[in-house]
KOLBA-716125 format. One record per residue (C-alpha): x, y, z; residue in one letter; residue number from 1. Coordinates in nm, 4 decimals, padded with zeros to 6 digits. Each point is the difference from the previous one (the first is absolute). Example, Ala and Ser with C-alpha at 12.3 -4.5 7.8 and 13.67 -1.06 7.14 Angstrom:
<tivos>
TIVO         u         v         w  res    n
TIVO   01.2300  -00.4500   00.7800    a    1
TIVO   00.1370   00.3440  -00.0660    s    2
</tivos>
This chain:
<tivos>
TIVO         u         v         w  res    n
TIVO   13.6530   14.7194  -00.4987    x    1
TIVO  -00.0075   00.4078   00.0037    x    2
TIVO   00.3398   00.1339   00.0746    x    3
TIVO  -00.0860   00.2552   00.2331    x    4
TIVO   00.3417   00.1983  -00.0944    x    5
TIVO  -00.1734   00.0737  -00.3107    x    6
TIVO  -00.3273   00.1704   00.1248    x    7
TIVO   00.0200   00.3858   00.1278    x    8
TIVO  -00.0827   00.0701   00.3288    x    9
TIVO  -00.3682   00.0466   00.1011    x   10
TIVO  -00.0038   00.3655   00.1100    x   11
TIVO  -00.2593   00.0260   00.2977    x   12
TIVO   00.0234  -00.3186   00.1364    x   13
TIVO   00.2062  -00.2226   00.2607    x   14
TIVO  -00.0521  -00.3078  -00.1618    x   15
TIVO   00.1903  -00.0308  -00.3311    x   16
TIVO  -00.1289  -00.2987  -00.1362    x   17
TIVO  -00.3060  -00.2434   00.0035    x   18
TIVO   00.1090  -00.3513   00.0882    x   19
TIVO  -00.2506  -00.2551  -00.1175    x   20
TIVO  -00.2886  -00.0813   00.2041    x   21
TIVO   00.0481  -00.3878   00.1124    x   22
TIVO  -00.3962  -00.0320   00.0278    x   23
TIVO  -00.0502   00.0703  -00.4013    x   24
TIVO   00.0118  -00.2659  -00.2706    x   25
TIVO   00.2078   00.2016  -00.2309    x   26
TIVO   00.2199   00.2905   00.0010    x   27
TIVO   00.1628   00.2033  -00.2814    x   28
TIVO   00.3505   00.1312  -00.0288    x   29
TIVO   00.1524   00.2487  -00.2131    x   30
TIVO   00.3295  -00.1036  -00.2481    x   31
TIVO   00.1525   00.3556  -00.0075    x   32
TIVO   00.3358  -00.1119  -00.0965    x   33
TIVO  -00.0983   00.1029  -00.3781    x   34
TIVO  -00.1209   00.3314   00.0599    x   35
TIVO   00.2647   00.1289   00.3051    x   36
TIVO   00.1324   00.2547  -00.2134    x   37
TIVO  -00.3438   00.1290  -00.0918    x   38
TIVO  -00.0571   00.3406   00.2260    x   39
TIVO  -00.3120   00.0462  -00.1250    x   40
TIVO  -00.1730  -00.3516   00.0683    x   41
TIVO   00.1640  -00.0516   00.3443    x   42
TIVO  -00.0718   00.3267   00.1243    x   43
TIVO  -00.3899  -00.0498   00.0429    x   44
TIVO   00.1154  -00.2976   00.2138    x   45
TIVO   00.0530   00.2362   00.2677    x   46
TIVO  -00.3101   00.1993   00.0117    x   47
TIVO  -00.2454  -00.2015   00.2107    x   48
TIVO  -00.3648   00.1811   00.0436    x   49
TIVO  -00.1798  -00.0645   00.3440    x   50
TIVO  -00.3131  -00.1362  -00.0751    x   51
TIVO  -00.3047  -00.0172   00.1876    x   52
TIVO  -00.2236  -00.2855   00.0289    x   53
TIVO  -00.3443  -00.0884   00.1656    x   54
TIVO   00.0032  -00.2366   00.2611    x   55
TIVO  -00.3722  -00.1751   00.0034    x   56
TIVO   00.0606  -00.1847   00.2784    x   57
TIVO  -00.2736   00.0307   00.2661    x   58
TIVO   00.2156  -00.0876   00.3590    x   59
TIVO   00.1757   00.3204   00.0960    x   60
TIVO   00.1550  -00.1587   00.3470    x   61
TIVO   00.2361  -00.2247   00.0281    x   62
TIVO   00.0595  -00.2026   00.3103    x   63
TIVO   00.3370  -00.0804   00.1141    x   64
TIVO   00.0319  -00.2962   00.2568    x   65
TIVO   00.3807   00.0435   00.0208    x   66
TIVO   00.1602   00.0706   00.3476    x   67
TIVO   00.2939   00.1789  -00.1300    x   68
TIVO  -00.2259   00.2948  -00.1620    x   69
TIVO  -00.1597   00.2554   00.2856    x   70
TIVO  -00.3256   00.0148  -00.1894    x   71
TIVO  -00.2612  -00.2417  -00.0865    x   72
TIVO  -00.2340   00.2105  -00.2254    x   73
TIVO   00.1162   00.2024  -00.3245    x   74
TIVO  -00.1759   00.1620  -00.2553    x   75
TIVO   00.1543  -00.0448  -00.3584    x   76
TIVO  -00.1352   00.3215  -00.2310    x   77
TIVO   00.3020  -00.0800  -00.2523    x   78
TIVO   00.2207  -00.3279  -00.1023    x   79
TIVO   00.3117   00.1212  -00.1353    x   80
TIVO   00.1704   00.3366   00.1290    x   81
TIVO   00.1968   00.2927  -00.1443    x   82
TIVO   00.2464   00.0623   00.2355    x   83
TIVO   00.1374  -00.3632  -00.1035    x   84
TIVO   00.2040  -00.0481   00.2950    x   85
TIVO   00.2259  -00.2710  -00.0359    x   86
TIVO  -00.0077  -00.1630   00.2916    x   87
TIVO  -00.3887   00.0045   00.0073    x   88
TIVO  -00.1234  -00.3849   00.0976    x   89
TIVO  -00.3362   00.0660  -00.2133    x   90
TIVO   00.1928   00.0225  -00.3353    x   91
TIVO  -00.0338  -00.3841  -00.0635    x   92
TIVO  -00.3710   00.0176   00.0942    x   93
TIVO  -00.0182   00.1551  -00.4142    x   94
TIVO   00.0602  -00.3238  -00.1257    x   95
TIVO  -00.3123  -00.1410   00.1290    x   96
TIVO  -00.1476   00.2373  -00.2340    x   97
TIVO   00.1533  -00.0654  -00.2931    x   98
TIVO   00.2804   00.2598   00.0611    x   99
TIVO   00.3551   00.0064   00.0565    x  100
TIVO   00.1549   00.1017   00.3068    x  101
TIVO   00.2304   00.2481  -00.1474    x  102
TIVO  -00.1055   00.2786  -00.1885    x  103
TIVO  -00.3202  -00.1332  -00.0266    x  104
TIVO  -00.0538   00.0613   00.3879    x  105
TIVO   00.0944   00.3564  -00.0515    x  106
TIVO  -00.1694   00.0943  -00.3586    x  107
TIVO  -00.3455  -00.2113  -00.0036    x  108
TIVO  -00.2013   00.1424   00.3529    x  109
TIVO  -00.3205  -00.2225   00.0586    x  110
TIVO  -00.2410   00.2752   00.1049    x  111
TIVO  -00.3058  -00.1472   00.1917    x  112
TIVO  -00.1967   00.4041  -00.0437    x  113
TIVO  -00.3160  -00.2047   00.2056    x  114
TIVO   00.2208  -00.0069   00.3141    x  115
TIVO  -00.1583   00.2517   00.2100    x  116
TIVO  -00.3632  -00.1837  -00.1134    x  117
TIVO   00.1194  -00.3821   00.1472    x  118
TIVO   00.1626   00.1646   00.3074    x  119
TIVO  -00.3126   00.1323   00.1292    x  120
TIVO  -00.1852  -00.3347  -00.1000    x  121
TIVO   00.3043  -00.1951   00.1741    x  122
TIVO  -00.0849   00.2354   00.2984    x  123
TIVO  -00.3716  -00.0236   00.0027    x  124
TIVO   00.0438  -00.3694   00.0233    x  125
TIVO  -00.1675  -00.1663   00.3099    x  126
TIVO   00.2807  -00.2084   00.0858    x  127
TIVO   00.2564   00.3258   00.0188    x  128
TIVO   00.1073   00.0185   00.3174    x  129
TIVO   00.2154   00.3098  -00.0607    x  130
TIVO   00.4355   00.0360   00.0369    x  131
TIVO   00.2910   00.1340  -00.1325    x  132
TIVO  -00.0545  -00.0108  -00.3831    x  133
TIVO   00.3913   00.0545  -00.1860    x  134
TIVO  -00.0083   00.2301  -00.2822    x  135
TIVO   00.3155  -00.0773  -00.2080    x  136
TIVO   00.0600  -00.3494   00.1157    x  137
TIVO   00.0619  -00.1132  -00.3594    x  138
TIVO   00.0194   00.3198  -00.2122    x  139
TIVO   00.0571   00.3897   00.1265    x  140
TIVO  -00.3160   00.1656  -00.0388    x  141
TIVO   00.1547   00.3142  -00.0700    x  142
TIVO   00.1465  -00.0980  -00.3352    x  143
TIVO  -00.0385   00.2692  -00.2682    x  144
TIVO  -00.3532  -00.1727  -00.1351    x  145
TIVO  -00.1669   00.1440   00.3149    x  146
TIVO  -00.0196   00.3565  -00.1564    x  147
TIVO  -00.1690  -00.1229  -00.2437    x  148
TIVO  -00.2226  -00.3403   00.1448    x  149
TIVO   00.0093   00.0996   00.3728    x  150
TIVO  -00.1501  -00.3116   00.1282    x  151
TIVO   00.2205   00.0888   00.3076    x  152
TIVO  -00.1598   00.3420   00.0874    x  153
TIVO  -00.3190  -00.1974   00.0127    x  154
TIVO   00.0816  -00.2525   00.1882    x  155
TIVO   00.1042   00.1667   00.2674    x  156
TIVO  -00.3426   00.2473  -00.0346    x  157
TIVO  -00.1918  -00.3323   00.0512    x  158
TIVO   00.2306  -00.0585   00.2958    x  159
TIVO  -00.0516   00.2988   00.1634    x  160
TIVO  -00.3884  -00.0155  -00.0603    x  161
TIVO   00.0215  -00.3440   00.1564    x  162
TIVO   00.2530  -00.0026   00.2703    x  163
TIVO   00.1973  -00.2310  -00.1582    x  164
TIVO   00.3305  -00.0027   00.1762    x  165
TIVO   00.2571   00.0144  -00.2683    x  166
TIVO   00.3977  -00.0058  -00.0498    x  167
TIVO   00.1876   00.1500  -00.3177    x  168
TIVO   00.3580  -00.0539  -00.1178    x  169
TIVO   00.1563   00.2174  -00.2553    x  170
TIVO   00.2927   00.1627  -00.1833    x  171
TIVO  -00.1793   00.2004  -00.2482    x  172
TIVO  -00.0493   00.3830   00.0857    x  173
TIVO  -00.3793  -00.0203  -00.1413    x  174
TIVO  -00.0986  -00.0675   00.3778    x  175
TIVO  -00.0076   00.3864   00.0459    x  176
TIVO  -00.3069   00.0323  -00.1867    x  177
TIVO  -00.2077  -00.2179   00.2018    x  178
TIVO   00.1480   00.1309   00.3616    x  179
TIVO  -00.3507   00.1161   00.0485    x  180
TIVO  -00.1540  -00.3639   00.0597    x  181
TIVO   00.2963  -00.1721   00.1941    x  182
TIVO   00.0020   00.3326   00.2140    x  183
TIVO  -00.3727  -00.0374   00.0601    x  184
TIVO   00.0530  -00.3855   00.0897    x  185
TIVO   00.3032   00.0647   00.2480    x  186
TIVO  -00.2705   00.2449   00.2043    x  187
TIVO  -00.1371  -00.3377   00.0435    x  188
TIVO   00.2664  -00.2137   00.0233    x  189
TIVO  -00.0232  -00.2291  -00.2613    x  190
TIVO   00.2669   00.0411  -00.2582    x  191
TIVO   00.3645  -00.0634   00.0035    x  192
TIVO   00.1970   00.1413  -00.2619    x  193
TIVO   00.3644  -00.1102  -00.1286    x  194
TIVO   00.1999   00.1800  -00.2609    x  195
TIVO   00.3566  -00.1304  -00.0832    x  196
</tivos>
């Protein structure tokens, strides 16, 4: 087992380790008890890269039938999240994907970049009968990969251009750049934005 006294701390993120992930056949441990003196090999153990991968999966709402959550709709534009809070409840949702739910959650996002495309096909659909859709019920769609992905912008441009009433929950500061759209929406009273 990896004596976690031995490994540096992961500068960047909460999470300072990556348990194993109980839905995998195998998992692999380092022995670093023969090379804890070694600066130069253990020091690379605390660099950890975020990386960026395509999520191909073609459902971008998520229904929630819980009566403890406020929302029943949500749409999920990332799995995984930056901000790695760690009390966030969708950290051991990673390990359905092969992930852990430590720094994992926090260093491998799940980008789904055709977001904005299956929200206007989940809104053109004939059964829609439109309410509150969540934004953030899983992941905050403000995380640093929206400068660069913005699935969130455009969602909420579809939104607009629809009337789709809509709710967003926050912590990230990259909500400024979009005040436009949830300014245009509250004209028409249908957005509800929270920022903690």
């Amino acid at each position: 087992m990896t004596d976690e006294r031995l490994l540096p701390r992961v500068r960047g993120r909460v999470a300072q380790i990556d348990p194993p992930n109980r839905f995998e056949k195998s998992h692999r441990e380092s022995d670093l008890e023969h090379v804890a003196d070694d600066e130069e090999y253990i020091a690379p153990l605390g660099e950890r890269a975020t990386e960026y991968i395509p999520d191909r999966s073609r459902s971008v709402i998520s229904e929630n039938n819980s009566p403890d959550i406020g929302f029943r709709f949500g749409p999920i534009p990332y799995r995984g999240c930056l901000h790695g809070c760690s009390y966030c409840y969708a950290r051991p949702s990673h390990k359905y994907l092969g992930y852990s739910a430590g720094i994992d959650f926090e260093s491998k996002i799940l980008v789904k970049e055709e977001a904005p495309e299956l929200f206007r096909e989940f809104l053109r659909k004939p059964s829609w009968r439109p309410e509150s859709i969540a934004m953030s019920g899983v992941t905050d769609p403000y995380q640093p990969a929206e400068r660069r992905y913005e699935p969130t912008r455009r969602r909420l441009e579809i939104a607009l251009e629809a009337g789709q009433p809509m709710s967003i929950i926050t912590k990230n500061s990259l909500i400024r750049c979009d005040v436009d759209l949830p300014a245009a929406m509250a004209l028409r009273n249908f957005v509800h934005v929270n920022i903690s």
